[in-house]
SERO-4910 file (N, C-alpha, C, O; in steps of 0.05 Angstrom, whole numbers):
BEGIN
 pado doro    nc1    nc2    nc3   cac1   cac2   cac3    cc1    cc2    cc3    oc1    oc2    oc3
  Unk    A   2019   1738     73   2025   1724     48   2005   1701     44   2001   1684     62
  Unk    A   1997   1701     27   1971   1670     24   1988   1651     18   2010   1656     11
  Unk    A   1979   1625     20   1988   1604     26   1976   1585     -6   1983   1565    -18
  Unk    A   1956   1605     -9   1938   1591    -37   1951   1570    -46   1944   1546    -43
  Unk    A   1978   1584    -63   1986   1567    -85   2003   1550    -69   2013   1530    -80
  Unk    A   2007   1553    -48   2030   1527    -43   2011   1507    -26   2024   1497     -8
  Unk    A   1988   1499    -27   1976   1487     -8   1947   1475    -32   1932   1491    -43
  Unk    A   1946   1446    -34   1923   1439    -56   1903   1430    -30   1912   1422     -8
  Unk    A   1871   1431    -37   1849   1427    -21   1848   1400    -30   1846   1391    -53
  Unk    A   1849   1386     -5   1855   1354      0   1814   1351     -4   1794   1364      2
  Unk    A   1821   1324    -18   1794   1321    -28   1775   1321    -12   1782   1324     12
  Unk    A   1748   1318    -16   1733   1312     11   1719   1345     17   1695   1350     10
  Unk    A   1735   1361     28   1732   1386     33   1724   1409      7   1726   1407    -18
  Unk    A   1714   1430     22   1702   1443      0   1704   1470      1   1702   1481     23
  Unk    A   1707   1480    -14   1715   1509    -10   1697   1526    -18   1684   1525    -39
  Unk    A   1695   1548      5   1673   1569      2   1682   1598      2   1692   1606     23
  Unk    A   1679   1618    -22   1689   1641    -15   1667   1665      0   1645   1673     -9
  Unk    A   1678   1672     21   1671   1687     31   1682   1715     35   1707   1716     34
  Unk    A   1668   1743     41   1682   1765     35   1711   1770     20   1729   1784     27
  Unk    A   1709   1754     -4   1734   1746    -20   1757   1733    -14   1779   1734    -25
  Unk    A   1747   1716      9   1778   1703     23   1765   1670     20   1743   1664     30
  Unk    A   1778   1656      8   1766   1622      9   1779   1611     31   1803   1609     38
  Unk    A   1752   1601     42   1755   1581     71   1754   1547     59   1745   1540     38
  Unk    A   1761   1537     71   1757   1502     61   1743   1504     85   1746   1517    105
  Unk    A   1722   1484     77   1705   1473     98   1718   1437    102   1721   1423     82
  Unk    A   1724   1428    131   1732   1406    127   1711   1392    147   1696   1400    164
  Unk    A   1721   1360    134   1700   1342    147   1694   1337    174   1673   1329    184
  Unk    A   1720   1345    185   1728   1344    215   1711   1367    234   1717   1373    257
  Unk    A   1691   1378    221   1682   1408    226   1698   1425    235   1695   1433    258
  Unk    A   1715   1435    221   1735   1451    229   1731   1469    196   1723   1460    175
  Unk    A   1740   1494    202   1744   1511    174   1774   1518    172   1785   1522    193
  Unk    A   1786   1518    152   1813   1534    144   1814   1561    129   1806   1564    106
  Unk    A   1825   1580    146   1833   1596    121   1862   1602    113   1878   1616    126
  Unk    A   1868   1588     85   1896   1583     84   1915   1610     82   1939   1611     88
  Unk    A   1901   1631     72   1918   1659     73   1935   1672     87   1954   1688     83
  Unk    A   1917   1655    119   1923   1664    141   1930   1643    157   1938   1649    179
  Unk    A   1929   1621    152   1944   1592    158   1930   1595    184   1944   1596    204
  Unk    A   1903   1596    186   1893   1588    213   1865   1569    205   1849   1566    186
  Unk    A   1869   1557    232   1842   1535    227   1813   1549    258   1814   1562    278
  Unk    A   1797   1537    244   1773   1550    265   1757   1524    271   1747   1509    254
  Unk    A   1757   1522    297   1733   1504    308   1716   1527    330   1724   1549    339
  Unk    A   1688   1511    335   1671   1521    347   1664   1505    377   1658   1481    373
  Unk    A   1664   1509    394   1645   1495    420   1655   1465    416   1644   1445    406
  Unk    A   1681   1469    427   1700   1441    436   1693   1429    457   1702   1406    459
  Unk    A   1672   1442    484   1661   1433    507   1679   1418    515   1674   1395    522
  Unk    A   1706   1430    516   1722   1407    528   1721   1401    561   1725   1420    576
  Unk    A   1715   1371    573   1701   1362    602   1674   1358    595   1672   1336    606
  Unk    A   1650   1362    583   1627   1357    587   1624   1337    589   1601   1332    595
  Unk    A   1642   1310    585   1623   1280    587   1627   1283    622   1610   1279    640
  Unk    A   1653   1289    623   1659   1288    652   1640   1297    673   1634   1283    692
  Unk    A   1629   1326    668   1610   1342    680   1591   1326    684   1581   1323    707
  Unk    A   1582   1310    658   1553   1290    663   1556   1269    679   1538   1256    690
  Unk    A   1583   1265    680   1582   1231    700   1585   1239    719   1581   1221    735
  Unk    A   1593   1265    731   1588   1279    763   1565   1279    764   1558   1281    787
  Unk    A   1547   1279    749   1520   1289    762   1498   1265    751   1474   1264    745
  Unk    A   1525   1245    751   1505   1219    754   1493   1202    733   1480   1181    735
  Unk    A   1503   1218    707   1490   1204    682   1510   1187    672   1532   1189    684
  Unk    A   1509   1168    652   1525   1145    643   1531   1155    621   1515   1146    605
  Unk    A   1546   1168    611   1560   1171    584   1585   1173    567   1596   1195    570
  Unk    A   1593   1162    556   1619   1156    552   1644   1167    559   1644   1191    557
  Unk    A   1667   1155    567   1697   1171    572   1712   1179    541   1707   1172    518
  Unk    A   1726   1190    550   1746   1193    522   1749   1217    511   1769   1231    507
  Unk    A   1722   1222    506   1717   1242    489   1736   1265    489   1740   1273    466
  Unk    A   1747   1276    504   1772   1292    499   1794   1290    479   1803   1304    461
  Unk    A   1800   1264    491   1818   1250    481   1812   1246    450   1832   1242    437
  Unk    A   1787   1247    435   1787   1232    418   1783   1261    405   1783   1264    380
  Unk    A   1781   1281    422   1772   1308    405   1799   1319    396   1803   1327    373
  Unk    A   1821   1318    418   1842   1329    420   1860   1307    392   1869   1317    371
  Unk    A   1860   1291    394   1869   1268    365   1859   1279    343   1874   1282    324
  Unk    A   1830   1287    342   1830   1300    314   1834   1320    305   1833   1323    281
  Unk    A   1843   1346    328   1856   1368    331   1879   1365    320   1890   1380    303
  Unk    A   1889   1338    334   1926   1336    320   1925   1331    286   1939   1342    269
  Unk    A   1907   1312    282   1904   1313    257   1907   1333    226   1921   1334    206
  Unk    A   1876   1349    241   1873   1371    233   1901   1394    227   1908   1406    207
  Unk    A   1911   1393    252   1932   1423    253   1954   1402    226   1958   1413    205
  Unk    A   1963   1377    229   1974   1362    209   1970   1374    177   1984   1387    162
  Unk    A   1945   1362    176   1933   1373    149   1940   1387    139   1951   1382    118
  Unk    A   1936   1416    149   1931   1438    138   1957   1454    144   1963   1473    129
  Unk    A   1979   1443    171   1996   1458    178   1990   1486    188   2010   1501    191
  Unk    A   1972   1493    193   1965   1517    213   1975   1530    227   1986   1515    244
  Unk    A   1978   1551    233   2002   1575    249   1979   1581    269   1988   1593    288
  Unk    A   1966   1579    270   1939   1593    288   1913   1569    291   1900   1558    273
  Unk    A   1912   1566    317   1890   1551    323   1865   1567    330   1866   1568    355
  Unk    A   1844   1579    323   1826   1594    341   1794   1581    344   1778   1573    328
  Unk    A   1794   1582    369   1768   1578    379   1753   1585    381   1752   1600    400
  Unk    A   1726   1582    367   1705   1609    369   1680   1609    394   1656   1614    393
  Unk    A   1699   1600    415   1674   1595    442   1672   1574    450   1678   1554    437
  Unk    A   1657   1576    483   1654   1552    494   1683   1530    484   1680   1509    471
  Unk    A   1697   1537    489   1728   1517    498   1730   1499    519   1744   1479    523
  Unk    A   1712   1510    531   1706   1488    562   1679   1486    564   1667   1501    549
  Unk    A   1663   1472    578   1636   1457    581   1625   1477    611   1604   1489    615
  Unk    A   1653   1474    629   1647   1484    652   1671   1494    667   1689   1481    655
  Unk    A   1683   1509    684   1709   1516    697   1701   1501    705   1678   1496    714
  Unk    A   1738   1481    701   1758   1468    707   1775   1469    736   1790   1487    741
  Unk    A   1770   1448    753   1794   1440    772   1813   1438    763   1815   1430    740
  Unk    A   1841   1445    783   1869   1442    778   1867   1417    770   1886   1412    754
  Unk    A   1854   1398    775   1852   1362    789   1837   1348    774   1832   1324    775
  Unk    A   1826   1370    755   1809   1345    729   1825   1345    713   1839   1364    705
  Unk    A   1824   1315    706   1828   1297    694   1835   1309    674   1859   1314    674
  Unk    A   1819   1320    644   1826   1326    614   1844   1340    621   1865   1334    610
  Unk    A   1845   1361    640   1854   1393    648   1895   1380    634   1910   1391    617
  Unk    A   1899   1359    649   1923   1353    649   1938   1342    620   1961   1345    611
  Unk    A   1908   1326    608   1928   1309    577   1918   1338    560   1923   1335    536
  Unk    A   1906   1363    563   1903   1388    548   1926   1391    546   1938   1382    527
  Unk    A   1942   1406    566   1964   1414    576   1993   1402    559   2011   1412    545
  Unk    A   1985   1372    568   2008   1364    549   2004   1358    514   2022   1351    499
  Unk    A   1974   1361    509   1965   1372    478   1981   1395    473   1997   1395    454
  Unk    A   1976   1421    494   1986   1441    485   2016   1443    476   2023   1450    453
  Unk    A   2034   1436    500   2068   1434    496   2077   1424    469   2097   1434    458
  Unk    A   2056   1395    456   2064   1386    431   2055   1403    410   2065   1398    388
  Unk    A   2042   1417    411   2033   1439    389   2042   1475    396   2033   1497    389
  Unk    A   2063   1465    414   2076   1501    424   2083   1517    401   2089   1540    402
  Unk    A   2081   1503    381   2091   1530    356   2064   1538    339   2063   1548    316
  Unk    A   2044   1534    353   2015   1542    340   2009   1563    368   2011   1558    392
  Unk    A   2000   1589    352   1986   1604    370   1954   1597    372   1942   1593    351
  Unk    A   1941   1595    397   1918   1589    398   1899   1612    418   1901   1617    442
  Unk    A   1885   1619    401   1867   1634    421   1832   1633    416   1819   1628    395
  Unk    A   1824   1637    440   1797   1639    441   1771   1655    444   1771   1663    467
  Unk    A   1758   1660    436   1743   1682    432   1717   1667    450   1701   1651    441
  Unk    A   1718   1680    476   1703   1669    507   1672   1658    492   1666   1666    470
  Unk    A   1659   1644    503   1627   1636    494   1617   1634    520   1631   1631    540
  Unk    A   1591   1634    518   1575   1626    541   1591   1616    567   1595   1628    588
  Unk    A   1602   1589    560   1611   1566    579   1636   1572    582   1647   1552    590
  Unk    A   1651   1589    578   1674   1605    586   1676   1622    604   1686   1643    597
  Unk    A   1668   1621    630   1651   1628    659   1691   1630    663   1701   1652    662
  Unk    A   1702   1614    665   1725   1619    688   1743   1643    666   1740   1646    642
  Unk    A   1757   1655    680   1778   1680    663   1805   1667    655   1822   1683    645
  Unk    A   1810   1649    656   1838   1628    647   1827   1600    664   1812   1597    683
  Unk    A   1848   1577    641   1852   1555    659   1860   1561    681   1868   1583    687
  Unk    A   1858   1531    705   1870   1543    727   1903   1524    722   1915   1523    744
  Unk    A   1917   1512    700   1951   1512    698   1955   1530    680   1941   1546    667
  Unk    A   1983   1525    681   1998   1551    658   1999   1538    630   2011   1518    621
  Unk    A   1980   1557    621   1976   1540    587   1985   1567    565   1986   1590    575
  Unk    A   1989   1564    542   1986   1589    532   1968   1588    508   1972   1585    484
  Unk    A   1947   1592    524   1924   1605    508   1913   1623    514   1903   1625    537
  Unk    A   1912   1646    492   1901   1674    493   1869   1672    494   1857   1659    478
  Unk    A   1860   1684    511   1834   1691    513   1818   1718    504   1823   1739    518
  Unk    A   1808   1719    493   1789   1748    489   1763   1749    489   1749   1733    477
  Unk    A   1753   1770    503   1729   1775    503   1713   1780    481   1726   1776    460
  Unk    A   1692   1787    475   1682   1796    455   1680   1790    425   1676   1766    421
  Unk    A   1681   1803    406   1681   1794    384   1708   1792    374   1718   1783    394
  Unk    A   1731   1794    355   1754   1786    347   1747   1799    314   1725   1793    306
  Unk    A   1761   1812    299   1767   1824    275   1783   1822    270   1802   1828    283
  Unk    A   1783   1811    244   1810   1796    227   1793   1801    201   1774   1788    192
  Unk    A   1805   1822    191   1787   1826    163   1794   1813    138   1815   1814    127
  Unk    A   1764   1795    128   1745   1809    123   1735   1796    144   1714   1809    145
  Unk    A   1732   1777    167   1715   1769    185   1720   1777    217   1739   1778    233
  Unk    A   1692   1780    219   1689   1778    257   1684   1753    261   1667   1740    250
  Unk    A   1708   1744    283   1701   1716    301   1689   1727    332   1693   1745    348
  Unk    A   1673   1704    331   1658   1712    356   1642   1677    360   1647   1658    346
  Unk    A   1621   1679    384   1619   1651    387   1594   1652    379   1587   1632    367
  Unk    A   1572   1674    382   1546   1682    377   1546   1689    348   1564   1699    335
  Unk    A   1526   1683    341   1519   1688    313   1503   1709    304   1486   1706    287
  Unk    A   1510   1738    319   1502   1765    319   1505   1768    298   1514   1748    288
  Unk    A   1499   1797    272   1505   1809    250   1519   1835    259   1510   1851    276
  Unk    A   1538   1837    246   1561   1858    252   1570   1866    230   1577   1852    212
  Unk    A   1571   1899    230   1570   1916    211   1594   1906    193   1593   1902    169
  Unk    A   1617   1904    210   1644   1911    201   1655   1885    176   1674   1890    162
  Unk    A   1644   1863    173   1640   1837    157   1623   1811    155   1601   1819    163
  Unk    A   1622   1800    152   1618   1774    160   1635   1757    179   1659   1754    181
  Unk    A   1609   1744    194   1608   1729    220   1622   1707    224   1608   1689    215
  Unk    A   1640   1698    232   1642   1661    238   1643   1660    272   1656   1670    291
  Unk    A   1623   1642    266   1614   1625    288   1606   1607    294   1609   1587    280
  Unk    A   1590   1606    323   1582   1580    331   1562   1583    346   1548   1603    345
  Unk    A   1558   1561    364   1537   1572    396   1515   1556    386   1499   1549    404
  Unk    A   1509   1550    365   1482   1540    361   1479   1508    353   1457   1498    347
  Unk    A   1504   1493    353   1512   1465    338   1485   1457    321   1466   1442    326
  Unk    A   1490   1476    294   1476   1471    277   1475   1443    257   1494   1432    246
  Unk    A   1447   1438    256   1443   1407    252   1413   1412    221   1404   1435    223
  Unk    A   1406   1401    207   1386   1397    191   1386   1357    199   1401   1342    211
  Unk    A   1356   1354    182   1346   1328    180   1341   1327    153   1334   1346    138
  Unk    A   1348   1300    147   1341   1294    111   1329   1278    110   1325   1265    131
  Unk    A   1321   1270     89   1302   1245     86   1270   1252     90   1260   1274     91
  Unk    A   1260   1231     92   1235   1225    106   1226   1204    120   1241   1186    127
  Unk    A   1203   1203    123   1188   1178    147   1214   1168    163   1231   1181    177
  Unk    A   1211   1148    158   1231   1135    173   1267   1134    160   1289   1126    170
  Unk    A   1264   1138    152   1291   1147    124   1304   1176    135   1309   1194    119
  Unk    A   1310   1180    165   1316   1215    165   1327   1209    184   1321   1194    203
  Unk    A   1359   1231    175   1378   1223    183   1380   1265    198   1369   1284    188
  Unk    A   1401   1262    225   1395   1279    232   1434   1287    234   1450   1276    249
  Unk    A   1441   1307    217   1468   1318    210   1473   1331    211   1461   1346    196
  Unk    A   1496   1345    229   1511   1366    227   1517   1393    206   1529   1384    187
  Unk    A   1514   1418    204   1522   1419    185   1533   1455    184   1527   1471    202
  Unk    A   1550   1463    162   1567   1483    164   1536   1507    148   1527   1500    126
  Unk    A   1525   1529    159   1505   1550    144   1515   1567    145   1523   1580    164
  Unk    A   1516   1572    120   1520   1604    105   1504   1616    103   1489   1613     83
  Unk    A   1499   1640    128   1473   1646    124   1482   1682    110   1500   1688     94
  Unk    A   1468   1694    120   1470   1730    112   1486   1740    122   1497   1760    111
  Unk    A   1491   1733    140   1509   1750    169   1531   1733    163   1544   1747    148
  Unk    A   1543   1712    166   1564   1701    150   1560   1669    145   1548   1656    128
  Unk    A   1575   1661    168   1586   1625    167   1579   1610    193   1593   1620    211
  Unk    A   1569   1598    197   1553   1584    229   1574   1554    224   1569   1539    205
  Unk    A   1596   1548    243   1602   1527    244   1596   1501    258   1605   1503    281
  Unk    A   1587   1479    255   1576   1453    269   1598   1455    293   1621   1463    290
  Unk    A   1588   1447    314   1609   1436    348   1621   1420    338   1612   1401    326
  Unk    A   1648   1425    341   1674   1407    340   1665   1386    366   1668   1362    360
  Unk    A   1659   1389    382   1651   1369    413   1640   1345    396   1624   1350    378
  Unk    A   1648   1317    402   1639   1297    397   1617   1281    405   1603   1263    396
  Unk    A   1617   1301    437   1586   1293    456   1584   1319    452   1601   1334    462
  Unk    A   1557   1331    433   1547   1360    434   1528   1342    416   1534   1324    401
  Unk    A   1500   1356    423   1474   1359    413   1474   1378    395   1496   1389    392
  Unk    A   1450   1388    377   1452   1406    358   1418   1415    355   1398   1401    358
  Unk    A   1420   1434    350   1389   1451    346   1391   1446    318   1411   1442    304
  Unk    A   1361   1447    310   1362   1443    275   1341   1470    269   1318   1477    277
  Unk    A   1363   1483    250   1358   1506    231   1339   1513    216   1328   1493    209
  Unk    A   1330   1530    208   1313   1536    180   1326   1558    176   1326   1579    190
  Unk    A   1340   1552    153   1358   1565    131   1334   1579    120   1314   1566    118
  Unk    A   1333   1616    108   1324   1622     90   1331   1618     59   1346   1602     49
  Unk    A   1314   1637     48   1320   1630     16   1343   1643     17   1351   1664     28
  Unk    A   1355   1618     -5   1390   1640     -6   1414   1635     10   1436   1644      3
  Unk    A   1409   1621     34   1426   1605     52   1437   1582     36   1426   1572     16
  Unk    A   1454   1576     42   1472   1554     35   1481   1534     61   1495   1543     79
  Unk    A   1475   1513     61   1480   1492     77   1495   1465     71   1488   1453     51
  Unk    A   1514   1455     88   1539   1442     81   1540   1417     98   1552   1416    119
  Unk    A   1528   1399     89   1524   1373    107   1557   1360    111   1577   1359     96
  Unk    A   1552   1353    133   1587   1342    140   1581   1321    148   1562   1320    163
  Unk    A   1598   1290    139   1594   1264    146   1616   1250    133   1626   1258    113
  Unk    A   1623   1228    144   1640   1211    132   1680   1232    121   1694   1231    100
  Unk    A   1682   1244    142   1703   1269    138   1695   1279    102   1710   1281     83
  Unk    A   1673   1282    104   1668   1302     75   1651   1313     76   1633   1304     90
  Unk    A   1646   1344     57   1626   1366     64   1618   1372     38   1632   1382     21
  Unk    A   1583   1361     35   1577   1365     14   1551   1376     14   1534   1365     28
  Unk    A   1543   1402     -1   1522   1418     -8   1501   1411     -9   1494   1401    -30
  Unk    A   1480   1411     15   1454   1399     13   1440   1411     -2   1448   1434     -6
  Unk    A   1413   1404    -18   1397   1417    -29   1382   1414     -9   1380   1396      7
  Unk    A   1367   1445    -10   1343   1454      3   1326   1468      2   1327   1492     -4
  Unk    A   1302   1453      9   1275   1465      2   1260   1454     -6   1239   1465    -11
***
Protein backbone atom coordinates (compact mmCIF):
# COMPACT_ATOMS: atom_id res chain seq x y z
CA UNK A 1 0.00 0.00 0.00
CA UNK A 2 1.84 3.48 -0.62
CA UNK A 3 2.13 5.67 1.95
CA UNK A 4 2.01 8.75 -0.67
CA UNK A 5 -0.96 10.38 0.46
CA UNK A 6 -0.66 10.05 4.07
CA UNK A 7 2.91 11.20 4.39
CA UNK A 8 3.86 15.22 3.02
CA UNK A 9 7.80 15.64 1.85
CA UNK A 10 9.20 17.67 4.77
CA UNK A 11 10.86 20.62 3.17
CA UNK A 12 14.42 20.62 2.41
CA UNK A 13 14.27 17.23 0.61
CA UNK A 14 13.53 16.52 -2.84
CA UNK A 15 11.92 14.13 -4.68
CA UNK A 16 13.07 12.10 -7.59
CA UNK A 17 11.06 9.70 -9.66
CA UNK A 18 12.62 6.83 -10.59
CA UNK A 19 11.34 3.65 -12.51
CA UNK A 20 7.94 5.27 -11.58
CA UNK A 21 8.31 5.00 -7.85
CA UNK A 22 9.28 8.60 -6.06
CA UNK A 23 12.24 8.46 -3.72
CA UNK A 24 12.80 11.70 -1.46
CA UNK A 25 16.26 12.39 -1.37
CA UNK A 26 17.07 13.64 2.18
CA UNK A 27 19.66 15.91 3.59
CA UNK A 28 20.89 13.40 6.01
CA UNK A 29 22.06 11.34 2.84
CA UNK A 30 19.71 8.86 3.28
CA UNK A 31 16.84 8.17 0.48
CA UNK A 32 13.13 7.20 1.27
CA UNK A 33 10.87 5.29 -0.54
CA UNK A 34 7.57 5.99 1.05
CA UNK A 35 5.45 3.19 -0.83
CA UNK A 36 7.45 0.87 0.73
CA UNK A 37 8.16 2.75 4.02
CA UNK A 38 11.82 2.02 3.78
CA UNK A 39 14.78 4.27 4.11
CA UNK A 40 18.28 3.55 2.31
CA UNK A 41 21.69 4.53 3.47
CA UNK A 42 25.00 3.59 1.84
CA UNK A 43 28.61 2.77 3.53
CA UNK A 44 27.84 3.55 7.32
CA UNK A 45 31.65 2.26 7.98
CA UNK A 46 30.50 1.75 11.20
CA UNK A 47 34.21 1.52 13.64
CA UNK A 48 36.44 3.17 11.06
CA UNK A 49 37.55 6.15 13.30
CA UNK A 50 38.27 3.39 15.71
CA UNK A 51 40.23 1.21 13.15
CA UNK A 52 42.40 4.46 12.55
CA UNK A 53 43.28 5.16 16.09
CA UNK A 54 44.54 1.39 16.34
CA UNK A 55 46.80 1.99 13.80
CA UNK A 56 47.97 5.09 15.25
CA UNK A 57 46.33 8.00 13.56
CA UNK A 58 44.56 10.87 15.59
CA UNK A 59 41.10 11.18 14.52
CA UNK A 60 38.12 11.90 16.16
CA UNK A 61 35.80 9.63 18.62
CA UNK A 62 32.12 9.61 18.34
CA UNK A 63 31.44 9.16 15.17
CA UNK A 64 29.22 6.24 15.63
CA UNK A 65 27.50 7.70 17.96
CA UNK A 66 26.78 10.68 16.07
CA UNK A 67 25.92 8.45 12.93
CA UNK A 68 23.64 6.22 14.93
CA UNK A 69 21.66 9.80 16.34
CA UNK A 70 21.00 10.67 12.91
CA UNK A 71 19.75 7.23 12.10
CA UNK A 72 17.29 7.78 15.04
CA UNK A 73 16.33 10.85 13.55
CA UNK A 74 15.91 9.78 10.26
CA UNK A 75 13.78 6.44 11.03
CA UNK A 76 11.61 9.43 13.20
CA UNK A 77 11.01 11.39 10.15
CA UNK A 78 9.93 9.32 7.83
CA UNK A 79 8.63 6.46 10.24
CA UNK A 80 10.12 3.64 8.26
CA UNK A 81 9.25 -0.11 8.53
CA UNK A 82 12.55 -1.10 6.87
CA UNK A 83 15.99 0.11 7.38
CA UNK A 84 18.33 -1.12 4.43
CA UNK A 85 21.81 -0.83 3.97
CA UNK A 86 23.36 -0.83 0.74
CA UNK A 87 27.03 -2.05 1.93
CA UNK A 88 29.98 -1.73 3.79
CA UNK A 89 27.90 -1.57 7.31
CA UNK A 90 31.14 -2.09 8.99
CA UNK A 91 34.65 -0.49 8.15
CA UNK A 92 36.25 -3.80 9.32
CA UNK A 93 35.08 -7.21 11.38
CA UNK A 94 34.24 -6.40 14.65
CA UNK A 95 35.45 -7.81 18.18
CA UNK A 96 32.92 -9.09 20.63
CA UNK A 97 34.90 -6.18 22.79
CA UNK A 98 34.70 -3.16 20.53
CA UNK A 99 33.49 -0.60 21.81
CA UNK A 100 30.55 0.75 19.00
CA UNK A 101 29.84 -3.18 18.64
CA UNK A 102 27.89 -2.66 22.10
CA UNK A 103 25.94 1.04 21.91
CA UNK A 104 24.88 -0.69 18.02
CA UNK A 105 23.29 -3.33 19.85
CA UNK A 106 21.47 -1.26 22.14
CA UNK A 107 20.61 1.14 18.87
CA UNK A 108 19.21 -1.96 17.59
CA UNK A 109 16.71 -3.17 20.67
CA UNK A 110 15.34 0.64 20.52
CA UNK A 111 14.40 0.34 16.89
CA UNK A 112 13.23 -3.64 17.20
CA UNK A 113 10.12 -2.91 15.20
CA UNK A 114 12.16 -1.79 12.08
CA UNK A 115 13.40 -4.60 9.95
CA UNK A 116 16.92 -3.93 8.87
CA UNK A 117 18.92 -5.61 6.39
CA UNK A 118 22.04 -5.37 4.46
CA UNK A 119 23.12 -6.00 1.22
CA UNK A 120 27.16 -7.19 2.07
CA UNK A 121 29.87 -4.48 0.37
CA UNK A 122 33.41 -4.79 0.07
CA UNK A 123 34.13 -4.20 3.97
CA UNK A 124 31.59 -6.71 4.95
CA UNK A 125 34.50 -9.46 5.21
CA UNK A 126 32.91 -11.04 8.55
CA UNK A 127 29.45 -13.31 7.80
CA UNK A 128 27.44 -11.72 10.91
CA UNK A 129 28.25 -9.54 13.89
CA UNK A 130 29.94 -11.38 16.42
CA UNK A 131 26.49 -10.48 19.25
CA UNK A 132 23.01 -11.42 18.64
CA UNK A 133 21.66 -8.57 16.64
CA UNK A 134 18.84 -8.89 14.17
CA UNK A 135 20.11 -7.89 11.13
CA UNK A 136 19.56 -9.75 7.96
CA UNK A 137 22.40 -10.03 5.77
CA UNK A 138 22.52 -10.81 2.02
CA UNK A 139 24.80 -11.40 -0.43
CA UNK A 140 24.62 -10.07 -3.69
CA UNK A 141 22.40 -7.86 -5.30
CA UNK A 142 18.64 -7.49 -3.58
CA UNK A 143 15.39 -6.95 -6.01
CA UNK A 144 12.62 -5.07 -4.89
CA UNK A 145 11.01 -3.95 -8.02
CA UNK A 146 11.39 -1.52 -9.79
CA UNK A 147 15.00 -1.45 -8.08
CA UNK A 148 18.16 -3.61 -7.52
CA UNK A 149 19.95 -2.73 -4.23
CA UNK A 150 23.33 -3.64 -4.19
CA UNK A 151 26.50 -1.72 -2.86
CA UNK A 152 28.42 -1.57 -6.36
CA UNK A 153 27.21 0.51 -8.90
CA UNK A 154 27.05 -2.32 -11.64
CA UNK A 155 24.15 -1.96 -14.51
CA UNK A 156 21.56 -4.62 -14.18
CA UNK A 157 19.19 -5.73 -16.62
CA UNK A 158 16.25 -6.28 -14.34
CA UNK A 159 15.92 -2.11 -13.20
CA UNK A 160 17.59 0.43 -11.92
CA UNK A 161 20.47 0.49 -9.50
CA UNK A 162 20.71 2.05 -5.88
CA UNK A 163 23.76 2.27 -4.52
CA UNK A 164 26.88 3.14 -3.18
CA UNK A 165 30.71 2.12 -2.82
CA UNK A 166 31.97 5.12 -4.44
CA UNK A 167 31.05 8.20 -1.72
CA UNK A 168 30.32 10.31 -4.50
CA UNK A 169 31.45 13.94 -4.16
CA UNK A 170 31.68 16.95 -7.09
CA UNK A 171 33.60 20.42 -6.50
CA UNK A 172 31.96 23.81 -7.25
CA UNK A 173 33.15 26.97 -7.61
CA UNK A 174 36.48 28.04 -8.64
CA UNK A 175 40.07 29.25 -7.75
CA UNK A 176 39.89 29.48 -4.46
CA UNK A 177 36.00 29.65 -4.05
CA UNK A 178 35.60 25.53 -4.36
CA UNK A 179 33.90 23.80 -2.22
CA UNK A 180 34.17 19.99 -2.24
CA UNK A 181 30.33 18.15 -1.61
CA UNK A 182 28.75 15.27 -1.31
CA UNK A 183 26.32 14.38 -3.54
CA UNK A 184 23.21 11.99 -4.58
CA UNK A 185 23.96 10.93 -9.07
CA UNK A 186 21.45 9.88 -11.14
CA UNK A 187 23.22 8.40 -13.51
CA UNK A 188 21.89 5.63 -16.40
CA UNK A 189 22.08 2.63 -14.45
CA UNK A 190 20.14 4.26 -11.66
CA UNK A 191 20.82 6.31 -8.22
CA UNK A 192 24.56 6.43 -6.58
CA UNK A 193 24.00 7.44 -2.92
CA UNK A 194 26.69 9.84 -0.90
CA UNK A 195 28.31 7.67 2.50
CA UNK A 196 26.05 8.06 5.28
CA UNK A 197 29.74 7.61 7.39
CA UNK A 198 30.54 10.98 8.86
CA UNK A 199 34.43 10.10 8.68
CA UNK A 200 34.29 8.77 4.85
CA UNK A 201 36.22 10.46 2.04
CA UNK A 202 34.63 10.68 -1.37
CA UNK A 203 35.92 10.23 -5.02
CA UNK A 204 34.66 13.02 -7.33
CA UNK A 205 32.61 12.04 -10.39
CA UNK A 206 32.16 13.07 -13.92
CA UNK A 207 28.60 12.82 -14.55
CA UNK A 208 27.75 12.35 -18.31
CA UNK A 209 25.37 14.38 -20.41
CA UNK A 210 22.05 13.68 -18.98
CA UNK A 211 23.10 12.74 -15.40
CA UNK A 212 21.54 14.51 -12.79
CA UNK A 213 23.38 15.45 -9.62
CA UNK A 214 22.02 16.40 -6.12
CA UNK A 215 24.28 18.42 -3.90
CA UNK A 216 23.49 17.68 -0.15
CA UNK A 217 24.40 20.36 2.58
CA UNK A 218 22.98 22.13 5.34
CA UNK A 219 20.20 18.85 5.71
CA UNK A 220 18.98 19.99 2.14
CA UNK A 221 19.34 18.53 -1.43
CA UNK A 222 19.46 20.76 -4.14
CA UNK A 223 20.06 20.18 -8.04
CA UNK A 224 23.41 21.22 -9.15
CA UNK A 225 23.85 22.63 -12.47
CA UNK A 226 26.36 21.04 -14.58
CA UNK A 227 28.62 21.63 -17.14
Amino acid sequence: MSLKAEQARPVGQLELDIGGEPLWLRGDHSVFWPARATLFVADTHFGKAGVFRRQGLGVPSGTTDADLARLDIALAETQARRLIVLGDFVHAPPAVDTPWLARFAAWRVRHADVEMIVTRGNHDRAERLPIDCDVRWHAGSLFEAPFVLRHEPEADARGPVLAGHVHPVVHLGAGRERLRVPVFWRHADGLMLPAFCSFAGGQRISPAEGDRVFVVGDDEVIEAAMG
